[in-house]
C-alpha positions as CSV (number, residue, x, y, z in Angstrom):
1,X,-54.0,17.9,-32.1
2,X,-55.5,15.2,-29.9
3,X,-57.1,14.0,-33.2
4,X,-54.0,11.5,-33.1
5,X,-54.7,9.9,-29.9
6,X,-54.6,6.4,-31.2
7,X,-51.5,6.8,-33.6
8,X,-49.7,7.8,-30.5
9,X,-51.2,5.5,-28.2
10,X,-50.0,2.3,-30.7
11,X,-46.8,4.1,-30.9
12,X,-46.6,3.5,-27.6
13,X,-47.9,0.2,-27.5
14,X,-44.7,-0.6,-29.3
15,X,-42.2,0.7,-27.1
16,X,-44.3,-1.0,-24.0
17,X,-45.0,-4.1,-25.9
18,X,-41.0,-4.6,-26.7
19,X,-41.7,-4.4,-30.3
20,X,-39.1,-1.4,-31.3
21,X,-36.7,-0.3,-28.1
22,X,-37.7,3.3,-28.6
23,X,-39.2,5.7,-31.2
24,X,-38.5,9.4,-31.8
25,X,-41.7,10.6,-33.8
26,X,-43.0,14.1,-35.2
27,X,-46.5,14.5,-36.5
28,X,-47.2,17.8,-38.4
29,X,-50.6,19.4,-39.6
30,X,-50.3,22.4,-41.0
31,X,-48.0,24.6,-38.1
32,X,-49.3,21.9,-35.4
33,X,-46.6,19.9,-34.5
34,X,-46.6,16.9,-31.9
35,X,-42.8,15.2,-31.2
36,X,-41.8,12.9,-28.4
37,X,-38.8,10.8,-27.9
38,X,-39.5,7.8,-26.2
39,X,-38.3,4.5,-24.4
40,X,-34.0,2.8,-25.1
41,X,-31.7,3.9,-27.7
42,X,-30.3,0.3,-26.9
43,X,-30.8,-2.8,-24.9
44,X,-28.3,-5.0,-25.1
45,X,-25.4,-5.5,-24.2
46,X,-26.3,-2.4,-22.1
47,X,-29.7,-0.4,-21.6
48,X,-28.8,2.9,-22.8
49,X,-32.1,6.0,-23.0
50,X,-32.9,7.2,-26.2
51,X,-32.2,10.7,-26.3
52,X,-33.4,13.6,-28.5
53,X,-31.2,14.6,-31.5
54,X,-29.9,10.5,-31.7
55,X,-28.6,9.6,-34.9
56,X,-30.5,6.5,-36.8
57,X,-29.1,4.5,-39.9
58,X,-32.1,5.6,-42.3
59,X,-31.9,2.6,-44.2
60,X,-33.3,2.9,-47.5
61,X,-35.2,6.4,-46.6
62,X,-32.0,7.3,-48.6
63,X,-32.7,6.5,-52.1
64,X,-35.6,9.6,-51.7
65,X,-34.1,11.9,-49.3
66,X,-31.0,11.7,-51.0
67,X,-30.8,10.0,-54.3
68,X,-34.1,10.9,-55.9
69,X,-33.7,14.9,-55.5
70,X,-30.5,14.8,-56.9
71,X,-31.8,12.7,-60.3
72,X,-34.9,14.9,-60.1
73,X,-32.2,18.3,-60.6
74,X,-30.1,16.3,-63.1
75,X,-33.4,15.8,-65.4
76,X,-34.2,19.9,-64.6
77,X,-30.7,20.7,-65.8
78,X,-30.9,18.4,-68.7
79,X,-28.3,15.9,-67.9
80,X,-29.9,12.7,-68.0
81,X,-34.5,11.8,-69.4
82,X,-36.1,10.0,-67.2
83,X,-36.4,7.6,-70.5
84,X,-32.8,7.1,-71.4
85,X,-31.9,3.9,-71.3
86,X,-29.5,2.6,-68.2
87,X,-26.9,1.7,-70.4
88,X,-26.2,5.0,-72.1
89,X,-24.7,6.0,-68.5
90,X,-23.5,2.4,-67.6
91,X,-22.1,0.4,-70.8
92,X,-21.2,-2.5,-68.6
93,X,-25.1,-3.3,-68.2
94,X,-25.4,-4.7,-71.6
95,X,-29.3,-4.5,-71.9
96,X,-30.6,-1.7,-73.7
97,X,-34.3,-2.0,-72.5
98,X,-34.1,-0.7,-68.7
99,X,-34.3,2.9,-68.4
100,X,-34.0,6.1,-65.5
101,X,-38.2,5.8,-65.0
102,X,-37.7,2.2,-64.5
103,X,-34.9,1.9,-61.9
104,X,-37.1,5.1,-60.1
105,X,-40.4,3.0,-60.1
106,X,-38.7,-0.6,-59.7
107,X,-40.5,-1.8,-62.7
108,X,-36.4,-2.5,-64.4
109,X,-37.0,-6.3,-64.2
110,X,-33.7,-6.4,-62.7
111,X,-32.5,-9.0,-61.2
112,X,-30.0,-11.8,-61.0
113,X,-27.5,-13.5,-57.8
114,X,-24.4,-13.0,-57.0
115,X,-22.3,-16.2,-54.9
116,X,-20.9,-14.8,-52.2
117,X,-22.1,-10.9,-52.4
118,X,-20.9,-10.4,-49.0
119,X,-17.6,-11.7,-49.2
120,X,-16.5,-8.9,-52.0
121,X,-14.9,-5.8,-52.1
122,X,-16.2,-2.9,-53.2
123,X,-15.1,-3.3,-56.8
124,X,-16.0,-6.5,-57.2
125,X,-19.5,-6.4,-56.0
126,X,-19.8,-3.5,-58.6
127,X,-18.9,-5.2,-61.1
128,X,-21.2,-8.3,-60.3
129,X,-24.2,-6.0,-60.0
130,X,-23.3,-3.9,-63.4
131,X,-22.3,-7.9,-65.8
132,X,-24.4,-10.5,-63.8
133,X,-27.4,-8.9,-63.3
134,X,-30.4,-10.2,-66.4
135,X,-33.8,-8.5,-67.0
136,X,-36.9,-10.1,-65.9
137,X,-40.2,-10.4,-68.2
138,X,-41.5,-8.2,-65.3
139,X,-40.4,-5.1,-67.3
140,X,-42.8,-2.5,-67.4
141,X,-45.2,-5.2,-66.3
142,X,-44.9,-5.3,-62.6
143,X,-43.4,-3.4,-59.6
144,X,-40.3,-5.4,-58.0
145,X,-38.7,-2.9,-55.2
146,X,-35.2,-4.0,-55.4
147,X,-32.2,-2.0,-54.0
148,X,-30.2,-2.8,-57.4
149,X,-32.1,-0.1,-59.0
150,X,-31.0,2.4,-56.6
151,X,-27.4,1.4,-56.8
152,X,-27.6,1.8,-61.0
153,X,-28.9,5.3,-60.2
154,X,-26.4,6.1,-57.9
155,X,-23.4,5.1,-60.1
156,X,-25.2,7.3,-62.7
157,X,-25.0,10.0,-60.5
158,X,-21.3,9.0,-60.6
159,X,-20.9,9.3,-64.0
160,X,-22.2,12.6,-64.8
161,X,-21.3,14.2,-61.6
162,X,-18.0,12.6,-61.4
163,X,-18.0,12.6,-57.4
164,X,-19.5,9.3,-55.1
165,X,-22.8,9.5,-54.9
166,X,-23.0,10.1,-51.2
167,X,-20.3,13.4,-51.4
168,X,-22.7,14.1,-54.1
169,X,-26.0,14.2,-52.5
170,X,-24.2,15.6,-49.4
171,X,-23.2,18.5,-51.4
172,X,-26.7,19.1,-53.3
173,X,-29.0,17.8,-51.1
174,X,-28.1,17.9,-47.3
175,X,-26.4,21.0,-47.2
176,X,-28.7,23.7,-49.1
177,X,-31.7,21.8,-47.1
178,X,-29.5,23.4,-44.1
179,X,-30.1,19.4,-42.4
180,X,-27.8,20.3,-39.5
181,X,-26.6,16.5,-38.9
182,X,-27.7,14.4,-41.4
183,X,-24.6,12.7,-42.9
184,X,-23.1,9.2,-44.0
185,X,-20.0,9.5,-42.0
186,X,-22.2,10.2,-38.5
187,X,-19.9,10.1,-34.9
188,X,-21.2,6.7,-33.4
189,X,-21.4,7.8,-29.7
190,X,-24.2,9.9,-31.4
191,X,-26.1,7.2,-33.1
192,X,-29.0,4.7,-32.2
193,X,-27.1,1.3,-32.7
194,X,-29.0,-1.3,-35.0
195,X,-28.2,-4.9,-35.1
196,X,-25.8,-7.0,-33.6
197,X,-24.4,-9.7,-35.9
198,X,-21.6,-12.5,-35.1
199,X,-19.1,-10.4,-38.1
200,X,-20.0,-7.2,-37.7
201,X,-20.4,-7.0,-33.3
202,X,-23.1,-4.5,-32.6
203,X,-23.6,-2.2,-35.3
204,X,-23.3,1.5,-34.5
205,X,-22.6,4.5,-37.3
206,X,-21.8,2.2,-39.8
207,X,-24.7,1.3,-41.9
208,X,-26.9,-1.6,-41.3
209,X,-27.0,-2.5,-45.3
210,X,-24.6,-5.2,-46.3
211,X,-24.3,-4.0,-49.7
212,X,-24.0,-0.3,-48.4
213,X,-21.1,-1.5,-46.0
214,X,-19.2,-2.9,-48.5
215,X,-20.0,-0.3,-51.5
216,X,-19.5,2.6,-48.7
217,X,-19.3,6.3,-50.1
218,X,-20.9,4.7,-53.9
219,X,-24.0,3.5,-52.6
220,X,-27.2,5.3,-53.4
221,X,-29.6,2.9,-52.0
222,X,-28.7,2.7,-48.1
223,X,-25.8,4.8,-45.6
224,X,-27.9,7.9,-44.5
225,X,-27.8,8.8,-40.9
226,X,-30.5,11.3,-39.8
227,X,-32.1,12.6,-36.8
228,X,-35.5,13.3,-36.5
229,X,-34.9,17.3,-36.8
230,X,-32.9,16.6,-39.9
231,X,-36.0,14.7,-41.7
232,X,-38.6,17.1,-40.3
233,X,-36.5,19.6,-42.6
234,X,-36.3,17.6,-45.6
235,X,-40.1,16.5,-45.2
236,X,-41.5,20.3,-44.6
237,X,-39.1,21.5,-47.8
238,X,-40.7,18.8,-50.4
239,X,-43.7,19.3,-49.6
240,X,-44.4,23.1,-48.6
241,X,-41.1,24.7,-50.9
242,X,-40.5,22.2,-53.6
243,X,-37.3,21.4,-51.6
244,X,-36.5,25.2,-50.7
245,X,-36.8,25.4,-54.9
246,X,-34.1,23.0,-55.6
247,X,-36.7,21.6,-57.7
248,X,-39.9,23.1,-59.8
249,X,-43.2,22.7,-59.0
250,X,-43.9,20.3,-61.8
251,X,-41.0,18.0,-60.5
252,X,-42.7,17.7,-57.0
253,X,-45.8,17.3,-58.7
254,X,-44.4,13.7,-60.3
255,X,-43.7,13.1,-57.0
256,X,-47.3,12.4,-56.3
257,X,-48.2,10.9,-59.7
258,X,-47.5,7.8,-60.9
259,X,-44.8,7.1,-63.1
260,X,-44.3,3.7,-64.2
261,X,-45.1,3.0,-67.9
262,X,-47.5,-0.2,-66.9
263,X,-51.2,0.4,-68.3
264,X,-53.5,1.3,-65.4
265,X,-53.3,3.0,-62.2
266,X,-50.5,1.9,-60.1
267,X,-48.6,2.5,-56.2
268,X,-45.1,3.9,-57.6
269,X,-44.1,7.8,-58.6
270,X,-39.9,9.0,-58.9
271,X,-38.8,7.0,-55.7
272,X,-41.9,6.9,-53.4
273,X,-44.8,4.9,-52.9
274,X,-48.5,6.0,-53.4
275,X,-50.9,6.3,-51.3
276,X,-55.1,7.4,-51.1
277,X,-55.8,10.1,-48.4
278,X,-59.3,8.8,-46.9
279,X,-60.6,12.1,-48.4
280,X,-63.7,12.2,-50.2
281,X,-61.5,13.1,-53.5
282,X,-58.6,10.2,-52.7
283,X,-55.6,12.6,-53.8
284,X,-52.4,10.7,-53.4
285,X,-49.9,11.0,-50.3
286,X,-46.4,9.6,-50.5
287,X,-44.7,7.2,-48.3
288,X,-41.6,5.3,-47.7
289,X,-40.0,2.9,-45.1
290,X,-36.6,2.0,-44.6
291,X,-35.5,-2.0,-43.4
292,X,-34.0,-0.5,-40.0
293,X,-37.2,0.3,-38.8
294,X,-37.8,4.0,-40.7
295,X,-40.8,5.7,-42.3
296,X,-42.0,8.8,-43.9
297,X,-45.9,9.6,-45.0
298,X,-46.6,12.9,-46.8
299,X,-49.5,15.0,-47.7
300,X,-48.9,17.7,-50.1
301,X,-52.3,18.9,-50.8
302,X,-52.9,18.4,-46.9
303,X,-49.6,20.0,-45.9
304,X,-49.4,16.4,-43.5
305,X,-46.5,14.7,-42.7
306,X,-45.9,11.4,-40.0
307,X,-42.7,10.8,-39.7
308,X,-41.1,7.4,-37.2
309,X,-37.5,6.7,-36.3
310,X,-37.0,3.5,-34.5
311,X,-34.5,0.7,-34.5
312,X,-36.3,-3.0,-34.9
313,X,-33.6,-4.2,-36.1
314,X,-32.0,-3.8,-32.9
315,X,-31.1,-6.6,-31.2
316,X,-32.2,-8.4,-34.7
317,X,-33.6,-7.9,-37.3
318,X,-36.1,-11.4,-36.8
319,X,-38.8,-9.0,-36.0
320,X,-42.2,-9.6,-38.1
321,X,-44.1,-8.0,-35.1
322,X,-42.7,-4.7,-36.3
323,X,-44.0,-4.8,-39.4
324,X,-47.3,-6.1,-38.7
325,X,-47.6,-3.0,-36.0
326,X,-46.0,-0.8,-38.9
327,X,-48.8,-1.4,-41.2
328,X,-51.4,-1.0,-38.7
329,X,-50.2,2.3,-37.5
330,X,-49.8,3.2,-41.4
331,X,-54.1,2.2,-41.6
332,X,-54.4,4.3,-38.4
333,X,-52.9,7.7,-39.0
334,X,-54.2,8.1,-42.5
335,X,-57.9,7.7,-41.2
336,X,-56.8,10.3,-38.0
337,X,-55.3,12.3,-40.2
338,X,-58.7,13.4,-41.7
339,X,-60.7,14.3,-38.4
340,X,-61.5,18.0,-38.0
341,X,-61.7,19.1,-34.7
């Protein structure tokens, strides 16, 4: 497996450099397995070691590890088309255009601002995102990722499951996957602590996401705490057991297709991004990141999966390095990935 020498030597580089604190990291091929758990859980106000098994706020890793599969199995069972329009499920949205497919692929046009976002409760922020919001002339024309799209989805979930999104995808995802800690109400003292912010103090087992914080047990887009075990579980399931068959084989294969309704080839299935393996036939891998400093890259066809857990956003989350390393290391591991030994 020493094929990945310089993916884990910039991993490194990271910790070393001060770009991340620490970084717990699994790289699979097939049954070959490389893990390590390296440099501070924390370092400020105290140095604290990372430790296997931590907890980390997963960030936006949530809207596919949780709140995709369970919109995939609603489809399966009938409950909801990917083409209905958002306002069948949530009359307050008053535009008819926006559907499922659109809020999955961020191609919705959604957008808008809301005064003071922060500042409201959970019921008022709700209602701001479901009356305020207007739809952009980007609709089915261009990919915006926004998080409003995966809060729509989750109060669908709502809706038809008539349970918070988060008990919901607890229940259907997180528990027949057998993840033995992921969970959205995680015991701090277990968890990798992310920013720390004049409000809030340092930020530990409580998500990072404003709009998660506030929203809590209704929010589909952020909240999921997950250690690297956990995800190695999820990621081995989609890809190897079409998510220990919680979905069919057709639904896994939209994964890796994509699914927005804009003319030409485009970089967005259900949830996940798209990427080409450097393989002579270019299949598509999936891939997604989460703001706290996250990621996930799969390989179906190459049973392949990279998966990073760090925490750059801790001290702050000012940290452009990160995401310049990020998308280097991204470059690096998908040409590694296809060296034969």
């Amino acid at each position: 497996m020493n094929k990945y020498d310089l993916t884990i030597t910039k991993l490194h580089q990271m910790v070393k450099e001060g770009i991340v604190p620490g970084v717990s990291y699994l790289i699979f091929d097939g049954n070959d397995t490389i893990k390590e758990v390296t440099g501070m859980a924390q370092i400020y106000p105290d140095v604290a070691k990372l430790k296997s098994n931590m907890l980390y706020d997963v960030a936006s890793l949530t809207k596919v590890v949780g709140t995709v599969p369970v919109i995939a199995m609603l489809v399966q069972e009938g409950k909801i088309g990917l083409d209905d329009p958002v306002n069948k499920y949530l009359p307050e949205f008053s535009d008819g255009r926006p559907t499922i497919r659109n809020l999955l692929t961020h191609t919705s046009g959604i957008a808008g601002y809301i005064p003071h976002r922060n500042e409201l409760n959970a019921a008022e922020l709700k209602k701001a995102f479901l009356t305020r919001m207007h739809v952009e002339d980007s609709l089915n024309r261009q990919i915006k990722y926004a998080d409003v799209n995966y809060l729509y989805l989750g109060w669908i979930i709502e809706r038809i499951c008539n349970d918070p999104v988060q008990k919901v995808i607890t229940d259907r995802v997180l528990k027949p996957l057998n993840m033995p800690t992921a969970t959205f109400t995680p015991d701090p003292a277990k968890c990798v602590p992310t920013e720390i912010q004049a409000k809030r103090g340092i930020i530990k087992g409580k998500t990072h996401d404003p709009k998660g914080y506030i929203l809590g047990e209704h929010c589909g887009c952020a909240g999921l705490f997950a250690s690297l075990e956990d995800l190695t579980i999820f990621s081995r399931a989609l890809i190897e057991t079409n998510l220990n068959n919680l979905l069919s084989s057709a639904m896994i294969d939209a994964f890796f297709r994509d699914q927005t309704r804009i003319p030409g080839s485009h970089t967005r299935s259900l949830g996940w991004k798209l990427f080409h393996a450097q393989s002579p036939d270019r299949h598509l891998l999936i891939s997604h990141t989460g703001f706290t400093g996250t990621w996930m890259v799969l390989d179906r066809q190459a049973d392949q999966g990279f998966i990073v857990l760090t925490n750059r956003v801790h001290p702050s989350a000012k940290n452009q390095e990160y995401l310049d390393a990020r998308d280097n290391l991204f470059a690096i591991y998908l040409n590694e990935k296809e060296k034969t030994l």
